[in-house]
SEZAZA-26887 format. One record per atom (N, C-alpha, C, O): residue in one letter; y, z, x. Coordinates in pm, whole numbers, plus 50000, padded with zeros to 5 digits. Last residue first. Layout:
AYZX
...
# end
This chain:
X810443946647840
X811663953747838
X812183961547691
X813253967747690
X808223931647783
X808123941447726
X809523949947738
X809733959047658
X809513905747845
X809373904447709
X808823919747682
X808883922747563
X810123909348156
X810693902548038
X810743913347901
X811453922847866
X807263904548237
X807803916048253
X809303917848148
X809413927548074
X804993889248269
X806053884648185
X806713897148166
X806693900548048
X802673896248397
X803213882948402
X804473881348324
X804963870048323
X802553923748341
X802863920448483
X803483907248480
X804543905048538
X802083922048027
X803373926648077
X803573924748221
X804763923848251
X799653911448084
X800353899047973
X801723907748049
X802413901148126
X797763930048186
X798683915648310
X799603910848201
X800543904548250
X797293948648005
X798343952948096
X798523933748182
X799593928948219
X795393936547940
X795943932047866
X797463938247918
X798543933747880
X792753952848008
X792933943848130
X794483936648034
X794693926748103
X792013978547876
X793313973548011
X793593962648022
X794773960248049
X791953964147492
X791293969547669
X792243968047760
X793153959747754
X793883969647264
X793133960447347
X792983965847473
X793833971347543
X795743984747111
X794683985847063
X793553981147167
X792453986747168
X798013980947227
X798063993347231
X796373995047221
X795734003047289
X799923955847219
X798673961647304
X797913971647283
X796823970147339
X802453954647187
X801593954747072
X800383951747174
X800173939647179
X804583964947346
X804353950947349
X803273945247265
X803083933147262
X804073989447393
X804803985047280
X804973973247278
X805703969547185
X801853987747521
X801633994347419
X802613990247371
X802283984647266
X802823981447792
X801923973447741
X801853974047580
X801803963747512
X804754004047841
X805293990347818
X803803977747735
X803933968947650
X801874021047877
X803274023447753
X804144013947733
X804504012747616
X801584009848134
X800714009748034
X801394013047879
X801254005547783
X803854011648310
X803223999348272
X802644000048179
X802933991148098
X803824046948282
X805184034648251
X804514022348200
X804474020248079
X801474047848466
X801884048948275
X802444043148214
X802134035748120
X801684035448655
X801354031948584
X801154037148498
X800474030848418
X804114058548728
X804364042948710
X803314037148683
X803774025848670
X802864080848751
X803954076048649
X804364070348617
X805024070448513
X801034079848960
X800714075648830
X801614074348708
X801334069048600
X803454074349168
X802234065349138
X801594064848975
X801594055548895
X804184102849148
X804844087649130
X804144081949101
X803904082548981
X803664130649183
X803134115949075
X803924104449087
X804124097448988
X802754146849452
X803504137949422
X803384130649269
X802554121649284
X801394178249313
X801354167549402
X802434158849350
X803004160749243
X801524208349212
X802284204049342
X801984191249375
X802264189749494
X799514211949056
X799014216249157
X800374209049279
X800164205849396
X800654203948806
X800554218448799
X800214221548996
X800644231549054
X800654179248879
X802004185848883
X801834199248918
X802404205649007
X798274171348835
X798164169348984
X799894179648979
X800194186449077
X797724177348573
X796374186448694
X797454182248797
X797644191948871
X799554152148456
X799434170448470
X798944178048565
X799654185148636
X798444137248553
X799834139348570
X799774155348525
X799984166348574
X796064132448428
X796244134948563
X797274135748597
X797264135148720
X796544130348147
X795534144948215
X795784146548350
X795794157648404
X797654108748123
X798424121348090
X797644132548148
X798164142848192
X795454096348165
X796534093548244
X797354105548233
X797694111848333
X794574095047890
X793654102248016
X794964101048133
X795124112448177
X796874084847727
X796264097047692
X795264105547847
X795294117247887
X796354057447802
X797814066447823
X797144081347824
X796984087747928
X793864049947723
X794304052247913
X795354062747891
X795344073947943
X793914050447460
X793214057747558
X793384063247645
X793264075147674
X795884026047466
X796014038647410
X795524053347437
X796174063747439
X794174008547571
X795414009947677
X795694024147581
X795684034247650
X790504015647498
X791854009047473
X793204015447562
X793124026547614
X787464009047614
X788584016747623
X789724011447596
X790084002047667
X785873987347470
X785343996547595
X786344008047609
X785744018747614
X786973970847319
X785693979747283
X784883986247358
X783723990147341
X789363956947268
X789413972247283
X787993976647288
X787853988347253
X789383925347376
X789053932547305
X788673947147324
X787683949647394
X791643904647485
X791213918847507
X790963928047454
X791653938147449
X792753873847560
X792093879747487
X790913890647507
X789733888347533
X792563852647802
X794073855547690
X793633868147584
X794613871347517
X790693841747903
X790813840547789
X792093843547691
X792473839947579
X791373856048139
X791603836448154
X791603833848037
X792333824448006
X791043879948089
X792123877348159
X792603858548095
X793553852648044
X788303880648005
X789243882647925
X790633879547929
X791353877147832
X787093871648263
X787193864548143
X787973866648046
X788453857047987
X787783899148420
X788403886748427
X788253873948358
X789083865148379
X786553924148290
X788013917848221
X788413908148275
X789443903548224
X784123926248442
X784313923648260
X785113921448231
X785063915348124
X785143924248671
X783833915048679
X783973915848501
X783923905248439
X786493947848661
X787023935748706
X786433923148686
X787073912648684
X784413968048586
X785073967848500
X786073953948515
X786473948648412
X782793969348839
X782683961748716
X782833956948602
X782223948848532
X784843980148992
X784483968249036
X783583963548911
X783743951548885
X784084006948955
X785273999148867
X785213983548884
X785533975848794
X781514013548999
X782244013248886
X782994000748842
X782863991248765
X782404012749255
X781524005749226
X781494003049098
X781453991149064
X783974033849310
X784824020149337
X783824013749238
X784324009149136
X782444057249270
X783104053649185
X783694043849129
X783974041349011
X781354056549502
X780774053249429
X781544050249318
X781284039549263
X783604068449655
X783094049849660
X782104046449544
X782054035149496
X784394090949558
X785534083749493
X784784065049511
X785024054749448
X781904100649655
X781384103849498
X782874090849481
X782644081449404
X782584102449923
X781644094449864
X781624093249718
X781234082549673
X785524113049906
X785264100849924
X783784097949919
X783734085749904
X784764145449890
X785274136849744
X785024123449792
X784134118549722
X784174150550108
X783204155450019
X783884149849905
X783184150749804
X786314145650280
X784744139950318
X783984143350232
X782824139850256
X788594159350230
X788474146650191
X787044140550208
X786724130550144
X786874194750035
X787124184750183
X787714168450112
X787484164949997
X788854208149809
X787894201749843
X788354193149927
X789384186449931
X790844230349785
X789994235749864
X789294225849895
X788764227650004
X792314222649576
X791814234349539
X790664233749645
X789534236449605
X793864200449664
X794434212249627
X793594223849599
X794134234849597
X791854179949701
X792114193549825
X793384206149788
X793704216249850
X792384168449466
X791264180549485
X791354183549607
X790684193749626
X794874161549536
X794454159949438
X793404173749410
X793604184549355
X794484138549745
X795194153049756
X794724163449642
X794174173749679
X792624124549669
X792244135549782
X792974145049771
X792654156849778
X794064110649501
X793154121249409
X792564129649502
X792024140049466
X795994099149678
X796604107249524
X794764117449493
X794634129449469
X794284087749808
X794744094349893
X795164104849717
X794604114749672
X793174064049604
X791734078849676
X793144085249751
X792644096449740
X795634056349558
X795254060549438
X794074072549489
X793944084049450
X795804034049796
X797334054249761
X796564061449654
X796774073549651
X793784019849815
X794124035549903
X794674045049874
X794534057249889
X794284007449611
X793534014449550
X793284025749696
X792754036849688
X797033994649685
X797104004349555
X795754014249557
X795844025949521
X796223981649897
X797413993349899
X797174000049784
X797124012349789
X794623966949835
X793823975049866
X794923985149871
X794623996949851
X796033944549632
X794843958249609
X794743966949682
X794733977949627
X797683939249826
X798143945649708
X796903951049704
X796633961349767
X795783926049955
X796463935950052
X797053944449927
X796873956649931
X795383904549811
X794403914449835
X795073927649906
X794593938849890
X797883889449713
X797193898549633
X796313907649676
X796203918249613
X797923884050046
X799063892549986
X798633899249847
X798833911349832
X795963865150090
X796213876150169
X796673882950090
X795853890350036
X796163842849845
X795453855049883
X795103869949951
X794483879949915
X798493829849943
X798923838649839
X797303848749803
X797343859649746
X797313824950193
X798423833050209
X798743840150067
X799123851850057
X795543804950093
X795083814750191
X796213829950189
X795883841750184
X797163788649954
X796103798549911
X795653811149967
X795463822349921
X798683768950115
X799383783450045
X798553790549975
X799063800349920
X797513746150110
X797183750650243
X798053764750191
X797863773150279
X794703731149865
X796253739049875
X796653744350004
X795633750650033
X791913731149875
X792693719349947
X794303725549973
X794923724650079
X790363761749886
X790993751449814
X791773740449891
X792303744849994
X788933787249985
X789933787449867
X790253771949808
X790383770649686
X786203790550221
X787423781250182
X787633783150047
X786663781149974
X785733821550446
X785933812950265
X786813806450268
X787963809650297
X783313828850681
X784663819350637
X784653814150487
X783913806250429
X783063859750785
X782633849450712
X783993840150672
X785163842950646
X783953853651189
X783683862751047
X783113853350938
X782733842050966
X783753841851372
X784743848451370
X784413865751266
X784523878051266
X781663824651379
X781973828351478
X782583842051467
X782163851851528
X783003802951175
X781633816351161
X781383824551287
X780593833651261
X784113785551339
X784983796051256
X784073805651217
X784413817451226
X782343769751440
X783123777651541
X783883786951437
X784253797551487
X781273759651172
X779923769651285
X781223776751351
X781333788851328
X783443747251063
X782853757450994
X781953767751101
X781973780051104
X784383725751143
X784553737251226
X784063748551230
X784033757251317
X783833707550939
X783953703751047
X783383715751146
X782313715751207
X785043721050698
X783793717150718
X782973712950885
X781833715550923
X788053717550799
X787293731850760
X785243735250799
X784553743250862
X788093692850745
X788553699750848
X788103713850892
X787883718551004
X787743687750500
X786973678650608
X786853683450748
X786023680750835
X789543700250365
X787983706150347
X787143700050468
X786153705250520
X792483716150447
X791563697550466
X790603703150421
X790743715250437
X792743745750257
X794003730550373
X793153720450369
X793103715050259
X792353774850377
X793043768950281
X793703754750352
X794543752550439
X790363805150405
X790983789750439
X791343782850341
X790833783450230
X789683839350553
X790213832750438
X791273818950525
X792123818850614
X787163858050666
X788513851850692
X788873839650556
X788043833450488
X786003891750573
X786293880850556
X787473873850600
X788593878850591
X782863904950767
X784543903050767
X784943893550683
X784263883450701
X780423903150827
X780683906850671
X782393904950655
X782993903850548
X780293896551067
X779823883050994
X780453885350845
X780833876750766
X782443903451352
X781653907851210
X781093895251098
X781803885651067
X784403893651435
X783433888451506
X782073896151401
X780903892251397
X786763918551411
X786423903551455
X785263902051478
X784843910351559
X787023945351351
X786653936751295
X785943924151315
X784913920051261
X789253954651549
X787953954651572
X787053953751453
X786203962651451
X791463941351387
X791303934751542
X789843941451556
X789023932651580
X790993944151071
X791323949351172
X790733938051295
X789843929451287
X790413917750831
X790133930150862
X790963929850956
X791733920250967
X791363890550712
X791243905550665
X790193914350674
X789373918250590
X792873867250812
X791903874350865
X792713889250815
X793743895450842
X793413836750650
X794163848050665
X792633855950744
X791513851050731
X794783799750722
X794013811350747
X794653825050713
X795853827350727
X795103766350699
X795753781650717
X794863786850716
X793823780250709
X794363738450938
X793893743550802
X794963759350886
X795323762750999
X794873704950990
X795243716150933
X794993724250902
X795263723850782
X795163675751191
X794463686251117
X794723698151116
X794843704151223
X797913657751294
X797163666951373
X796453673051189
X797183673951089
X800513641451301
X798763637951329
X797943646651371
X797243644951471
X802283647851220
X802443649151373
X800843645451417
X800243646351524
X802823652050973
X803783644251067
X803513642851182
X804283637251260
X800583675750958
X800293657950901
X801483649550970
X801103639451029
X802503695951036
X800823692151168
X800883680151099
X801283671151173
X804503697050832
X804943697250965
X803643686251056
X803733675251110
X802923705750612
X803463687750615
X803893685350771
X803713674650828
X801813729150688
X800993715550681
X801323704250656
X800633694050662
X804033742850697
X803553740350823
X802393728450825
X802093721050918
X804463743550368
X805593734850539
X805013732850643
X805253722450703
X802543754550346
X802713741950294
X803523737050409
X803303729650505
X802643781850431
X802123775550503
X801933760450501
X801433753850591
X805653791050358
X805553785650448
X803853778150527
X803783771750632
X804453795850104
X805843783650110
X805593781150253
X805303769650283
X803113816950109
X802353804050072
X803043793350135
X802553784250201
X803993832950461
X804353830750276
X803383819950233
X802833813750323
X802453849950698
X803433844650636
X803173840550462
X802373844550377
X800763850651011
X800903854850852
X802153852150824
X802993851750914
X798443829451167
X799613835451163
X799983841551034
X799423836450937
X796453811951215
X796193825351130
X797183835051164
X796913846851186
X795783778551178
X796693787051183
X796693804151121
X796913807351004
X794413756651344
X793843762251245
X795263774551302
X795593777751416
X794833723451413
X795313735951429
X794913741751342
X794873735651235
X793103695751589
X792643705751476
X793593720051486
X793153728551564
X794103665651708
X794033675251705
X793833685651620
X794753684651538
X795523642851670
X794183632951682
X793443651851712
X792243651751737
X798263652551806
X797723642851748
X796453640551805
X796143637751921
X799583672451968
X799243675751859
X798493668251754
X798103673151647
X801483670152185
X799893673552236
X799133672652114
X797923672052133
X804013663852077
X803383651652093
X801513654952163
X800633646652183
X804783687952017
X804243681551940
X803733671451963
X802903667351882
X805943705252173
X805423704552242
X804033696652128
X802823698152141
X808013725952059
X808543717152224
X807083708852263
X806993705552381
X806873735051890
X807763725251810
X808403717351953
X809033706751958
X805373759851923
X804803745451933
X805393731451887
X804813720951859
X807083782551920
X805933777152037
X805763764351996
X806263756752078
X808753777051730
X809563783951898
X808413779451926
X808583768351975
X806753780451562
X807663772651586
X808423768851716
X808513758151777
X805623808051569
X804653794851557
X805553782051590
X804963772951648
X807803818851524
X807363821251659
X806493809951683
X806503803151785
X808553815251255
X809483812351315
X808763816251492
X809613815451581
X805823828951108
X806343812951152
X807453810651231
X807233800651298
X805013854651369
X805423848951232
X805323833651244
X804943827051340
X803223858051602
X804133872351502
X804213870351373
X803823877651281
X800423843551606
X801323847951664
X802203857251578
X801703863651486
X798043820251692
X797733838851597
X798713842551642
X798463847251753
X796133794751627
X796953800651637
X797073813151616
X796373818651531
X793383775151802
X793643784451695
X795123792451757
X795333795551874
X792723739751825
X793563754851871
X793753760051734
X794053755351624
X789933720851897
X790533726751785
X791453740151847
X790893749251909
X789513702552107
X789783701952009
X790493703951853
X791053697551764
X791503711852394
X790563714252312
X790433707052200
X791563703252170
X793683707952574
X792213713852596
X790973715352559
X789913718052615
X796013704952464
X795163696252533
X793573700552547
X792553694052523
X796353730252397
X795643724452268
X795163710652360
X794063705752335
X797283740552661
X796053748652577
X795563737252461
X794353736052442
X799463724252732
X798153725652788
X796973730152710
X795903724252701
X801243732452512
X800603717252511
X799383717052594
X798363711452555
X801733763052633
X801043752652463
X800563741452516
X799433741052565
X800623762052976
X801993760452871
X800983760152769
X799783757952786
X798933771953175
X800313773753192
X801453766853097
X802663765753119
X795863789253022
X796973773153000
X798273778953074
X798673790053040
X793143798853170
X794573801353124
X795223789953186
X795283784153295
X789953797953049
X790793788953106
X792233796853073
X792433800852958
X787843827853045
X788713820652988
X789523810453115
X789683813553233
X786763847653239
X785683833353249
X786633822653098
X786133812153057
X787143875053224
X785743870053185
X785123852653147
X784163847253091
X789723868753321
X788693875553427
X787383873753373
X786463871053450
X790983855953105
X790613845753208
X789783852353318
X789203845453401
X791243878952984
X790623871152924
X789863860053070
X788713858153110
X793103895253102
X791833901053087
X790453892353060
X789273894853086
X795613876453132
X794553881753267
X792973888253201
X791883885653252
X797013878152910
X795793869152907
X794783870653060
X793633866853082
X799363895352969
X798263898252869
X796663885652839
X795683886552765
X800413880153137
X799793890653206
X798773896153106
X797663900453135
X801903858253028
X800883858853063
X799723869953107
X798493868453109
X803563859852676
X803853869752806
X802003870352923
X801153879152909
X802823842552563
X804263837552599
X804183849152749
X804533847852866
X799403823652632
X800133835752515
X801783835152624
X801873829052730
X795983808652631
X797683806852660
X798773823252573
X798563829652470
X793613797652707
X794153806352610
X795543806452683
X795783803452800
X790303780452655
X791323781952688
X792203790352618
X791993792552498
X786333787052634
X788043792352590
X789253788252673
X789233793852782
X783773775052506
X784403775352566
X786193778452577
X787063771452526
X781743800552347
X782673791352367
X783683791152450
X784403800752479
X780113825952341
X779653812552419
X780483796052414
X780103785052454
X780723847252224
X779593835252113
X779443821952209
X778913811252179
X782613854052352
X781523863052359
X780273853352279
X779053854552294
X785173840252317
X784073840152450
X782873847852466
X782213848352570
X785203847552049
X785013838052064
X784163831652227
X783233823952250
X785913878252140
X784623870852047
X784383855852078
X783333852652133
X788543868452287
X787163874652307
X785743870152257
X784863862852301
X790013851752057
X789633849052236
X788523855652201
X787683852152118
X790173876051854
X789823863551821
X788913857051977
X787703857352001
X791603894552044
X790393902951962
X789523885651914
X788333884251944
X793763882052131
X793193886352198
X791503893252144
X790523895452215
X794903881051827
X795123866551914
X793743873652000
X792653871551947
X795383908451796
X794443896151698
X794053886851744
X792933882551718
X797513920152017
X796083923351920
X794853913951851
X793643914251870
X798453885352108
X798413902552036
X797423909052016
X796343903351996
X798283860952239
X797323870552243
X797913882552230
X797963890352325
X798413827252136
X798713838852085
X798173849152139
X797063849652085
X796023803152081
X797343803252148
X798053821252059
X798023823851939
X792963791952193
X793363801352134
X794963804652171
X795193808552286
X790813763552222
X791763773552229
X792843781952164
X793553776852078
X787653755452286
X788353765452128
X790143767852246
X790153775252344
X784473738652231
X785913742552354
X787023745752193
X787123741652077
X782893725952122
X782503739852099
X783323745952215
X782983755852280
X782853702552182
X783023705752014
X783173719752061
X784033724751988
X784013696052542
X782813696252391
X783453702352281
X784573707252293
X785993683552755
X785503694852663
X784863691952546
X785363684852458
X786833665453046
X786563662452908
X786083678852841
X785773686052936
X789633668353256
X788363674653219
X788083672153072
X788873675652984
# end
């Protein structure tokens, strides 16, 4: 059976794997789908998916297979019996893992004649298929470009760079953010529900707030690339001092401080690292070189 541009298969069906499929059969492509434990692909093939009785079947199938499995070492176990389906072929890989490993996996697919690209998908399984979602690429541009309509599909697609370890060392800074700036609204929910206030009545005033700060990121990332942080918005000296306000309010009221005790810590390492005078953003000179404020 020959298949058009717009035949997709999908190898993996977890959560993600299965949330990807869908949509994807929901935008009118054609789907093959394959996963190790079949019974989880019944749902799929009832709305009109092809189910592969192996890998090699599924990427036979198609042009382009999308991957979505535990780790690399599973991406492996699956498709390392079954490389010779892999030439003249598009793997787009949205398995998670390390930069390191997605380089490997792109010298691996080029040994084997096959197109490349990594991927990260950041949002949730009911996410998918959101236009505002972002998925994140990294690898051929030719390849990327190519696919671009079936990957819009998904979510919005940003290509990062020819590097195929972008994608991944992206995932992982963003996920850092968002861990930090969740524990930080959970720290100040608690925070003021110490004295009675709903979490639903502080989280709008804490988003608006995001908005804020988000422009304070947009003013110190020149400063960042510049090397150079001029104090004339708030100095790290400052911070220590307001920082101290919230370690307090939150002790007096019983909350955890860790969190902000450790970025004090950072910020007081900044300070004696002769910072003291220059805007936050001069806290990275001590992230990057942790070292030299010891």
């Amino acid at each position: 059976m020959r298949y058009g541009q717009s035949a997709v298969s999908v190898i993996g069906l977890g959560s993600m794997g299965s949330a990807l499929a869908s949509v994807l059969l929901e935008q009118g492509h054609e789907i093959t789908v394959w996963n190790r434990s079949a019974p989880k692909a019944r749902p799929l093939a009832d709305r009109g998916a092809r189910l592969a009785a192996t890998p090699g079947e599924a990427i036979a199938a198609s042009p382009l297979t999308i991957a979505c499995v535990l780790d690399y070492e599973a991406l492996h176990d699956v498709l390392d019996p079954v490389t010779g389906s892999l030439a003249g072929k598009v793997l787009v890989n949205l398995t998670s893992g390390s930069p390191e490993q997605a380089r490997e996996a792109a010298t691996w697919a080029r040994s084997h004649a096959a197109g490349y690209l990594d991927g990260a998908v950041m949002t949730t399984p009911p996410g998918v298929g959101n236009p505002e979602m972002m998925f994140l690429y990294s690898g051929s541009r030719a390849v990327f470009e190519a696919h671009r309509p079936t990957l819009a599909s998904l979510g919005d697609p940003l290509y990062l760079g020819s590097d195929p370890g972008l994608a991944s060392l992206y995932d992982a800074a963003l996920l850092g953010l968002m861990w930090s700036t969740m524990t930080g609204w959970l720290h100040g929910t608690a925070l003021v529900g110490a004295e009675q206030t709903p979490a639903t009545s502080f989280t709008p005033v804490a988003v608006r707030w995001l908005t804020t700060v988000a422009g304070f990121l947009t003013t110190y990332a020149p400063q960042v690339e510049a090397g150079r942080y001029p104090g004339d918005d708030a100095t790290v000296e400052v911070q220590i001092a307001a920082i101290g306000h919230l370690i307090h309010a939150a002790a007096a009221r019983g909350i955890d401080n860790t969190l902000p005790e450790l970025l004090k810590s950072v910020m007081e390492r900044t300070r004696d690292a002769g910072h003291g005078a220059e805007s936050y953003a001069s806290v990275i000179e001590v992230l990057r070189n942790p070292g030299d404020a010891a």
